[in-house]
N, C-alpha and C positions, 0 to 999 in steps of 0.2 A: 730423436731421443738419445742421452748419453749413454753411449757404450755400446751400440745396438750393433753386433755383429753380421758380416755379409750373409753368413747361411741362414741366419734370421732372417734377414731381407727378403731372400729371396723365395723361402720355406713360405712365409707370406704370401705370395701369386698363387701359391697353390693350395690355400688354406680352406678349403669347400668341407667343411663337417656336419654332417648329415646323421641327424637323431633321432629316433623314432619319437621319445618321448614331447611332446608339447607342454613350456612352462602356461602354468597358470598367472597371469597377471590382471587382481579384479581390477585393479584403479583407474588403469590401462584402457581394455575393455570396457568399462563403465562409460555408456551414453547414453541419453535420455532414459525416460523411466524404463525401457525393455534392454538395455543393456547393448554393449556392441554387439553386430551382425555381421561378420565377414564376409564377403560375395562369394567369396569359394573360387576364385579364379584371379588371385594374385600376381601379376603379371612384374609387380614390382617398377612399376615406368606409371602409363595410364592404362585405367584400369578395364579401356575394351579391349585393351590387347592387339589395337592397330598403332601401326611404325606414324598413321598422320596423327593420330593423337598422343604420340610421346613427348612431343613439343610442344609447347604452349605456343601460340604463337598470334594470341587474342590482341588484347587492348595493349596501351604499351606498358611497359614496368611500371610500377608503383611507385610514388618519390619517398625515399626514408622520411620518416618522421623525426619531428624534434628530440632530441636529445634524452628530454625528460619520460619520454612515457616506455612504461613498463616492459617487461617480456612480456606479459601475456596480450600488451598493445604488438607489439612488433612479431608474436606467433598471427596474433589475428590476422592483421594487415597481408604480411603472406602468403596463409592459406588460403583468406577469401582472395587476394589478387590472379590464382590460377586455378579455374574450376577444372580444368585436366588433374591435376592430385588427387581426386575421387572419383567414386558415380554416385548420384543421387539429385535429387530434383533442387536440393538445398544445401546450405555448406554445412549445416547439422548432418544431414542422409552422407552427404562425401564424407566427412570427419570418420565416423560410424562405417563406413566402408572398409579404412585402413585397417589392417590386420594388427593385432598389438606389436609385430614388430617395427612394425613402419610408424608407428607412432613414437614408441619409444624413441627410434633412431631421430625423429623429426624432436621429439621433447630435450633430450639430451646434449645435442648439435644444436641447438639455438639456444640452447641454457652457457651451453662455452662458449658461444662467440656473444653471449650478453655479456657475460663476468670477461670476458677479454675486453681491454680498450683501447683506444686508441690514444696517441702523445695527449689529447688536450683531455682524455677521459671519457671522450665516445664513445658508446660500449658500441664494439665492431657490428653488433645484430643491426643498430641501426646504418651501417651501407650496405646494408645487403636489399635490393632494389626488389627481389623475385625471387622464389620458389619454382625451380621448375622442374623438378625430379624426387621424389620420397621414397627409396630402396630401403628393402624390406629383408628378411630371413628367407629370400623366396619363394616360391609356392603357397610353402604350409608355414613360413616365418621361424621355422628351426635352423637353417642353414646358419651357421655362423660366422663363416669369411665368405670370400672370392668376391672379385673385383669388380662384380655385376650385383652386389649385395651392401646393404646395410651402409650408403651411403647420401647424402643429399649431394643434389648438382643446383647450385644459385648463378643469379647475377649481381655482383657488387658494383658498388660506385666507382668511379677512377680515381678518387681519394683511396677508395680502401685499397686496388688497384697497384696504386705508386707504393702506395706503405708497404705492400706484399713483395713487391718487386725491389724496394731496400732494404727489408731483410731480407732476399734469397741474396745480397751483393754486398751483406755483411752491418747493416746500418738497422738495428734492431730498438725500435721504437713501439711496438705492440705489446701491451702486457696480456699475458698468456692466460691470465686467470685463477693462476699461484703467487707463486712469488718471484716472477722473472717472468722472459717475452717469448715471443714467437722467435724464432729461430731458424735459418737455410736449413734445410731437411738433412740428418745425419741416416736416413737411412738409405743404405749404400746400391737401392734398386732405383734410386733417383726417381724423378713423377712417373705419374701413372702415365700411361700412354693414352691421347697424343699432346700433353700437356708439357710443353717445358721448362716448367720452374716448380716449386714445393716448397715448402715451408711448417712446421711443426712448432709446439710446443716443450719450451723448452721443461717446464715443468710435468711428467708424466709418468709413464712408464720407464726401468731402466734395467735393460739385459745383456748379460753376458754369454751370448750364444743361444740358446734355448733358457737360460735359466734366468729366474727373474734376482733380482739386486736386492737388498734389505736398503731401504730407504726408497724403493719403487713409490711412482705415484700415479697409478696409472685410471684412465686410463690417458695415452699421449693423442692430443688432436694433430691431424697430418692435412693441410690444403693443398691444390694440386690449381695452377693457373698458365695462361700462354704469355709467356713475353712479346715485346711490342712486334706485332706483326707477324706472329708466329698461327695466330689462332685458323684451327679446320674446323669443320664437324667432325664431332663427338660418337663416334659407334663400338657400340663396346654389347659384343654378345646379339642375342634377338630381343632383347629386350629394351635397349637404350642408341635412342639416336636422336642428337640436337644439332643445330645446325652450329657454322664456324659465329662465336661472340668472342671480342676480345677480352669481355670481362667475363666471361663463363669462368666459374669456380667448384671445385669437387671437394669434400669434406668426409672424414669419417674419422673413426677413435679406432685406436689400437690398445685392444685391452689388456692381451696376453703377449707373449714373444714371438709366437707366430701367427699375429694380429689379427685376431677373433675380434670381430667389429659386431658382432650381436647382442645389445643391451641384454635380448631376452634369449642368450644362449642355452639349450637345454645344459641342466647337470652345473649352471657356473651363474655366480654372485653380479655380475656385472653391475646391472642396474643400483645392486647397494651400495657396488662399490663407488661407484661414482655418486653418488649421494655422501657416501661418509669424506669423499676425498673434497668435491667441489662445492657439496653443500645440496640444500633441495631446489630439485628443479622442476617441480611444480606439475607433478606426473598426471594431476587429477584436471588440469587444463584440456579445456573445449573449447571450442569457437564460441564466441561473446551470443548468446539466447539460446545457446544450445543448452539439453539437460534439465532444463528450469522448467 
């Protein structure tokens, strides 16, 4: 993001805000005729809360779909591709699972990389091969940073791949999803660890230390990928552990200055805000027979 100061960056890692209050989001919540259910044990990875089940590591990826079909064709495809993102006996009972943060985070994050495209017009959603991580607000889905929260971890194609890795080397061919592209990460804490390359959007958020910009557009999408040969396993916290992919990719929105990545942060707009900034993104979405 332009302008984004180092103590910003780094105020960031440490950004964990803990609320008592819990927002209400019905649209969110809304599945089948009794409404969502939360299991009450959020683990924000898979949802027994074992390190074998944080990885998916079933059938193989999914192949993206043609060009033409929708977001709510390329949420489906996704969520049913990895039945670890839930518990339930069905991909209705999983969906209904998620706690409305991890919903929000998954509705949001695939609504920017649809409206992002690629040189020929691909929207970026379709190389994204897999689902394999839906972070959440935490626990209770109030937390609104830290770097174990509120974020998706996918596998993309080696198309999307090479694209990622010529823009972090300066050759900026992804349209962002405003009016301009993906862009080498300007923020100065560099990828997240153990990923070494990053890349943002260039249209988003824009701060001057803690203080947000007039003309801000936030919130800024930030990706997080390993260059050629670099890729480990992924362990971050007790919650998240994937094995070494080279295309393994980390996603999340930075909403404020000291990147509060919680659509549904207590006490704060988010979710509207990125409705009035990027447009709708289709919050009332459930997997295809579900609800009906």
């Amino acid at each position: 993001m332009r302008g984004r100061a180092a103590f910003a960056a780094f105020v960031s890692r440490a950004a964990f805000v803990s609320r008592a209050a819990f927002v209400s989001f019905a649209a969110l919540v809304a599945c089948d005729a009794g409404g969502a259910s939360d299991d009450g044990d959020d683990v924000d990875a898979a949802d027994d809360g074992t390190d074998a089940a944080l990885a998916f590591d079933g059938s193989p990826d999914t192949d993206a779909p043609a060009a033409s079909a929708t977001l709510a064709d390329h949420r489906d495809r996704l969520f049913r591709g990895n039945p670890a993102l839930g518990t339930g006996a069905d991909v209705c009972a999983r969906w209904t699972s998620l706690d409305a943060s991890r919903r929000a985070v998954y509705l949001t994050l695939t609504h920017r990389l649809f409206i992002s495209r690629m040189a020929d017009d691909t929207p970026v959603l379709a190389e994204v091969t897999a689902a394999k991580l839906i972070l959440g607000g935490g626990a209770n889905g109030t937390m609104c940073g830290g770097s174990e929260n509120n974020r998706l971890f996918l596998t993309i194609s080696p198309r999307l791949w090479q694209a990622l890795v010529d823009t972090w080397n300066g050759t900026e061919t992804i349209g962002d999803g405003g009016t301009s592209t993906w862009i080498h990460t300007e923020d100065l804490a560099g990828p997240h660890d153990p990923f070494t390359a990053s890349t943002e959007t260039d249209t988003g958020l824009s701060c001057l230390g803690l203080i947000q910009l007039s003309g801000s557009k936030p919130p800024t999408a930030q990706a997080h990928f390993f260059l050629d040969g670099d890729a480990v396993p992924v362990r971050r916290g007790a919650g998240i552990y994937l094995p070494a992919d080279p295309y393994l990719l980390e996603i999340d929105h930075d909403f404020d200055c000291v990147h509060q990545s919680n659509p549904l942060c207590p006490g704060r707009n988010f979710a509207t805000t990125y409705a009035d900034n990027y447009g709708d993104y289709e919050l009332a979405w459930m997997p295809t027979g579900c609800g009906v």
